[in-house]
C-alpha positions in Angstrom: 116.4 106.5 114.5 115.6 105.2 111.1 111.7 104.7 109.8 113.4 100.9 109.6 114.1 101.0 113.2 110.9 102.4 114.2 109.0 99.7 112.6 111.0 97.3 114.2 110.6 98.6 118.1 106.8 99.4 117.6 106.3 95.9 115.9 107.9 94.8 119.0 106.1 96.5 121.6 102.9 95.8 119.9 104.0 91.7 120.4 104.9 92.0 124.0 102.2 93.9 125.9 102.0 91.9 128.9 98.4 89.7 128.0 98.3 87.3 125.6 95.2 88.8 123.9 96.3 92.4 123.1 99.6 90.5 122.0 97.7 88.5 119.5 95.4 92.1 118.7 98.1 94.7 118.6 101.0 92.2 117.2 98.9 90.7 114.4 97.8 94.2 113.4 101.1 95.3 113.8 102.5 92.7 111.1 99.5 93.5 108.9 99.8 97.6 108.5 102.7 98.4 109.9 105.3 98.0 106.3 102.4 100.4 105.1 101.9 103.1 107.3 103.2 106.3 107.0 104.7 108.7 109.3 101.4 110.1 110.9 100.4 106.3 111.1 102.9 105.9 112.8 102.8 108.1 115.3 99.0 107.2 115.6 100.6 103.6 116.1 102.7 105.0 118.6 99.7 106.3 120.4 97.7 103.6 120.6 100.8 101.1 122.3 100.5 104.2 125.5 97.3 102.8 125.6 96.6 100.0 128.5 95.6 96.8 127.6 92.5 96.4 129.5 91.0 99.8 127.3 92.1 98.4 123.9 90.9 95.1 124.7 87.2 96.7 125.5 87.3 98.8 122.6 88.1 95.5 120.4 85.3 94.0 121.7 82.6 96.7 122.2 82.3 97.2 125.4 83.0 100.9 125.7 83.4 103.2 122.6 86.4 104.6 121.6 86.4 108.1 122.9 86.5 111.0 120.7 90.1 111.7 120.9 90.9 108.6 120.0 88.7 107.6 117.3 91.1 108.3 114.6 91.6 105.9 110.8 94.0 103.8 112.6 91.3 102.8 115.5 88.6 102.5 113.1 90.9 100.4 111.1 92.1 98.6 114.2 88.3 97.7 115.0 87.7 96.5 111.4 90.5 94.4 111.3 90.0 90.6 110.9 92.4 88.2 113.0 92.3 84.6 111.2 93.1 82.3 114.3 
């Protein structure tokens, strides 16, 4: 598969993740770093979509910390990120 076709199926996973708010999380983020990442940020990217929604969603908004084994630069920068609504 090509890095060009990798972008394209995790930019579309990251839109269609079955709730409307990790959608709108993942996707937006997805749009945003995704051209920019490189291979280990992608596979970090890749990690984080095995992820279930319900555990993103409370490390988005604080109510549990990101464990140890996931807090890598992509999760902190995931958590940092701004989403203009």
């Amino acid at each position: 598969m090509s890095e060009n076709d990798r972008r394209k199926r995790l930019r579309y996973r990251a839109w269609h993740r079955g709730t409307k708010e990790s959608d709108i999380i993942l996707g937006t983020f997805a749009d945003a770093k995704l051209p920019s990442l490189e291979n280990d940020g992608l596979d970090a990217f890749e990690a984080l979509l095995d992820v279930p929604d319900p555990v993103i969603y409370d490390w988005v908004t604080g109510r549990v910390p990101v464990p140890d084994e996931m807090d890598t630069p992509l999760i902190r920068e995931l958590l940092a990120f701004k989403i203009n609504l």
